[in-house]
C-alpha positions as CSV (number, residue, x, y, z in Angstrom):
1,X,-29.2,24.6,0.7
2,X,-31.1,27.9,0.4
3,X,-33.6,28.7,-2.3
4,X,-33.2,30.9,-5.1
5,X,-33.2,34.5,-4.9
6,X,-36.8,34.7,-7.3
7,X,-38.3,32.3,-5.0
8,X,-37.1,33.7,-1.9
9,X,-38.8,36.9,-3.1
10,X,-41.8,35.2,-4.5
11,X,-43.1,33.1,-1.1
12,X,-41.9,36.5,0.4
13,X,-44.8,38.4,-1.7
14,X,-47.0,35.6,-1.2
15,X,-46.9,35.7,2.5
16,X,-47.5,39.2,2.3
17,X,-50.5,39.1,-0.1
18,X,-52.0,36.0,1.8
19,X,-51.6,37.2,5.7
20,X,-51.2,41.0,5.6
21,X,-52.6,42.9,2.7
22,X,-55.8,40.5,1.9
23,X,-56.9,40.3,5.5
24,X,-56.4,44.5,5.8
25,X,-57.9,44.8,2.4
26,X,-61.1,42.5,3.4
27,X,-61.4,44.5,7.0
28,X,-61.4,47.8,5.0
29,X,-64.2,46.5,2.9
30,X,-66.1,44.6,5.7
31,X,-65.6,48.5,7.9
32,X,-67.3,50.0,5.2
33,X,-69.8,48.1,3.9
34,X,-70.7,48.0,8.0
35,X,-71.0,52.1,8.1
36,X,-73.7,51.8,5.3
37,X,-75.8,49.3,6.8
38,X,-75.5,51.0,10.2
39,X,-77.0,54.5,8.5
40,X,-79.5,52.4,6.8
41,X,-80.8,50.4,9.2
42,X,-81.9,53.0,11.6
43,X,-86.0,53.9,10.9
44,X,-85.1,56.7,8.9
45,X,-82.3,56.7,7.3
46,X,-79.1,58.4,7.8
47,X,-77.3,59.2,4.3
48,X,-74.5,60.9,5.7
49,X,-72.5,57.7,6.8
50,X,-74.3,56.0,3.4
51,X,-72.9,58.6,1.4
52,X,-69.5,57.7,3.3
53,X,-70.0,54.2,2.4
54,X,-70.5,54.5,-0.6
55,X,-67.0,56.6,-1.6
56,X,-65.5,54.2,0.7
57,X,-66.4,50.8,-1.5
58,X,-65.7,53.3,-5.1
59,X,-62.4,53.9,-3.7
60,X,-62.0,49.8,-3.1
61,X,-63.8,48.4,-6.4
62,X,-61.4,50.9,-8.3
63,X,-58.2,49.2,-6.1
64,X,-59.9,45.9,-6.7
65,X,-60.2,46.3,-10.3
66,X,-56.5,47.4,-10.6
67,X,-55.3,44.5,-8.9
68,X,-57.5,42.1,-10.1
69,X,-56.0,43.3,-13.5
70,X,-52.6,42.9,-12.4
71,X,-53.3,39.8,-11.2
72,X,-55.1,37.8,-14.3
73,X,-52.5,39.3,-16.5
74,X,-49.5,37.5,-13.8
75,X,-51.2,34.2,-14.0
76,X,-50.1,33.0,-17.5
77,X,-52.1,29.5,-16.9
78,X,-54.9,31.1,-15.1
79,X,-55.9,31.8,-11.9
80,X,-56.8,28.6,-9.1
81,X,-59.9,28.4,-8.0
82,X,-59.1,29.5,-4.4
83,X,-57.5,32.4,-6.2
84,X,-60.3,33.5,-7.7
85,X,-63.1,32.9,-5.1
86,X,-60.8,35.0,-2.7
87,X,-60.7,37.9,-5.6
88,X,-64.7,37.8,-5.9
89,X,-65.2,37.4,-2.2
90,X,-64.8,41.2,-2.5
91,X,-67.5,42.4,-5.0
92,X,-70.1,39.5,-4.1
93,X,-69.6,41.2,-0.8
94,X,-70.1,45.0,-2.0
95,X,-73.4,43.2,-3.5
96,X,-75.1,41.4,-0.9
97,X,-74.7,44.7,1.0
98,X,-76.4,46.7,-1.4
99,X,-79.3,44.0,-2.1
100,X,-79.6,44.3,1.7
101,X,-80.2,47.9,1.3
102,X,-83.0,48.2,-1.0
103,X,-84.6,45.3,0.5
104,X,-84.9,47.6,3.9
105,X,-84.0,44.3,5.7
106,X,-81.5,45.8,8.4
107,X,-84.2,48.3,9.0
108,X,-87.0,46.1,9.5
109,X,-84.3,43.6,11.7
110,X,-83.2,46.2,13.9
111,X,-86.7,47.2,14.6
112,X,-88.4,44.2,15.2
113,X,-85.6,43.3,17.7
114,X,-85.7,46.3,19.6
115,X,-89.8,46.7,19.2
116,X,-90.6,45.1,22.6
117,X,-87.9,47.6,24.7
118,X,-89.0,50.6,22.6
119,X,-92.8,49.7,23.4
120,X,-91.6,49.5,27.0
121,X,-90.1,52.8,27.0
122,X,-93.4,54.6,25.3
123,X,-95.5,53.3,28.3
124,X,-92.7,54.3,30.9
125,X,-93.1,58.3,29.0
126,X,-94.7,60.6,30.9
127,X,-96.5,63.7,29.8
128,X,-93.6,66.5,28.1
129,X,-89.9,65.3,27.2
130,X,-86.8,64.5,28.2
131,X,-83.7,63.5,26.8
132,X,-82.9,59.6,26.7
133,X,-79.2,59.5,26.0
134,X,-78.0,56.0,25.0
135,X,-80.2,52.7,23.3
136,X,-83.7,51.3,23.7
137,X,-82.7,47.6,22.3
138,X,-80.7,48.2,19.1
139,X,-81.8,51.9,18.3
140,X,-79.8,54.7,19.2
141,X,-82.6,57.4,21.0
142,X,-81.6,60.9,21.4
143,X,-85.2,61.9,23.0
144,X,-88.1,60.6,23.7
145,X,-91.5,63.1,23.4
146,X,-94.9,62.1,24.9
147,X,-98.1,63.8,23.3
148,X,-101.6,64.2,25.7
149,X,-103.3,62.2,22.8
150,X,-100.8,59.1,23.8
151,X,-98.7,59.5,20.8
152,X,-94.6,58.9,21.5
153,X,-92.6,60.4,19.5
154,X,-88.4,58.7,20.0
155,X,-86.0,60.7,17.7
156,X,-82.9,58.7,16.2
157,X,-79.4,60.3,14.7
158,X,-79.8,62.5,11.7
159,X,-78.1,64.9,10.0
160,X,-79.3,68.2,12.1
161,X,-78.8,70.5,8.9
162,X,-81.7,68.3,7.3
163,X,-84.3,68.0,10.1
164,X,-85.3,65.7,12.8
165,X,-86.9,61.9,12.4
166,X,-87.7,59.2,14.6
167,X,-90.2,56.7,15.4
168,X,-94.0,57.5,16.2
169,X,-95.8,55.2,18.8
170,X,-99.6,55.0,19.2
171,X,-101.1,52.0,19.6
172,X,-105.0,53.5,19.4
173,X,-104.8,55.2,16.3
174,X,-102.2,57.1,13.8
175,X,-100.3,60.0,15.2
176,X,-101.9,63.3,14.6
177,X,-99.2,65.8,13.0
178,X,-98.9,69.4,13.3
179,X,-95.4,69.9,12.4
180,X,-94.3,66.7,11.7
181,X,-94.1,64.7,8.4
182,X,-95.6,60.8,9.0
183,X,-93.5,58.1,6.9
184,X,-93.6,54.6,6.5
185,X,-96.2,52.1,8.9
186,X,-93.3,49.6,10.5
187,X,-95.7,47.7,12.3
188,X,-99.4,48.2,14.6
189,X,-99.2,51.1,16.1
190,X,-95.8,52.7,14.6
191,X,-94.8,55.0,12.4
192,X,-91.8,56.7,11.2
193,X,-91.4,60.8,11.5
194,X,-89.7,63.4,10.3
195,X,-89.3,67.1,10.6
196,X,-87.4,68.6,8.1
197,X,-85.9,72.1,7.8
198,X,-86.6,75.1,5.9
């Protein structure tokens, strides 16, 4: 004997919500919360794929909140606790992200794991420039600039219309800066840059 027609079409909804739509809706989310981490964990960061990010997760916290909605007012004896935890999973994840963020930790991460292969790279550099297409450990160089005074100067992604920026490497003493802006001290002996636009 079959089921009935409204339960037929009920597991049919709940199959769909519970092996199709959640797992895309928890990829999209995961996708962009993973673009803003990767713009702001490089030294300096990249808003452009932040910015991104961020109208990405508005676009799926006003979905979420929709459906969320929906959802409480369908549950006339309240949601189950496996429910529920799978409906929060999504802000607590948006979050995390964004406590990550202002912490500078995937900055600081990505840095300190790469530091050894960058420092390798600045004593391979010889005297002018030349482009280094490609990674040094988990940072994405573009070029790599050798000063006479020792300083190395490795520039990251960034949005050209705003300037250039990168990391500065002298382990004697601080860069000295003509037309370059120093940042933030990561660690002994380097420094973020940046040279911004008129």
């Amino acid at each position: 004997m079959t089921g009935s027609p409204v339960s037929s079409g009920a597991s049919h909804a709940a199959f769909w919500w519970g092996y199709v739509l959640w797992p895309l809706f928890y990829a999209a989310t995961f996708a962009a919360l993973g673009v803003g981490l990767n713009g702001a964990s490089l030294p300096v960061w990249n808003y452009v794929p932040i910015v991104l990010s961020f109208l990405w997760c508005l676009t799926i916290a006003a979905i979420w909140s929709v459906a969320f909605g929906v959802a409480e007012r369908r549950a006339r004896t309240g949601m189950s606790k496996p429910a529920r935890a799978r409906w929060l999973g999504i802000p607590i994840l948006g979050v995390a992200c964004l406590a990550l963020i202002i912490t500078g930790l995937p900055g600081t991460v990505r840095f300190q794991l790469s530091r050894g292969a960058l420092e390798q790279a600045a004593v391979r550099a010889g005297p002018g420039q030349y482009v280094a297409p490609g990674w040094i450990g988990l940072e994405p160089i573009e070029r790599i600039t050798s000063q006479p005074d020792g300083t190395v100067f490795f520039q990251v992604p960034h949005p050209g219309n705003l300037g250039t920026c990168g990391l500065a490497y002298n382990p004697r003493h601080q860069p000295n800066l003509e037309n370059l802006e120093l940042g933030t001290r990561l660690a002994d002996g380097w420094w973020t840059w940046c040279e911004y636009f008129d």
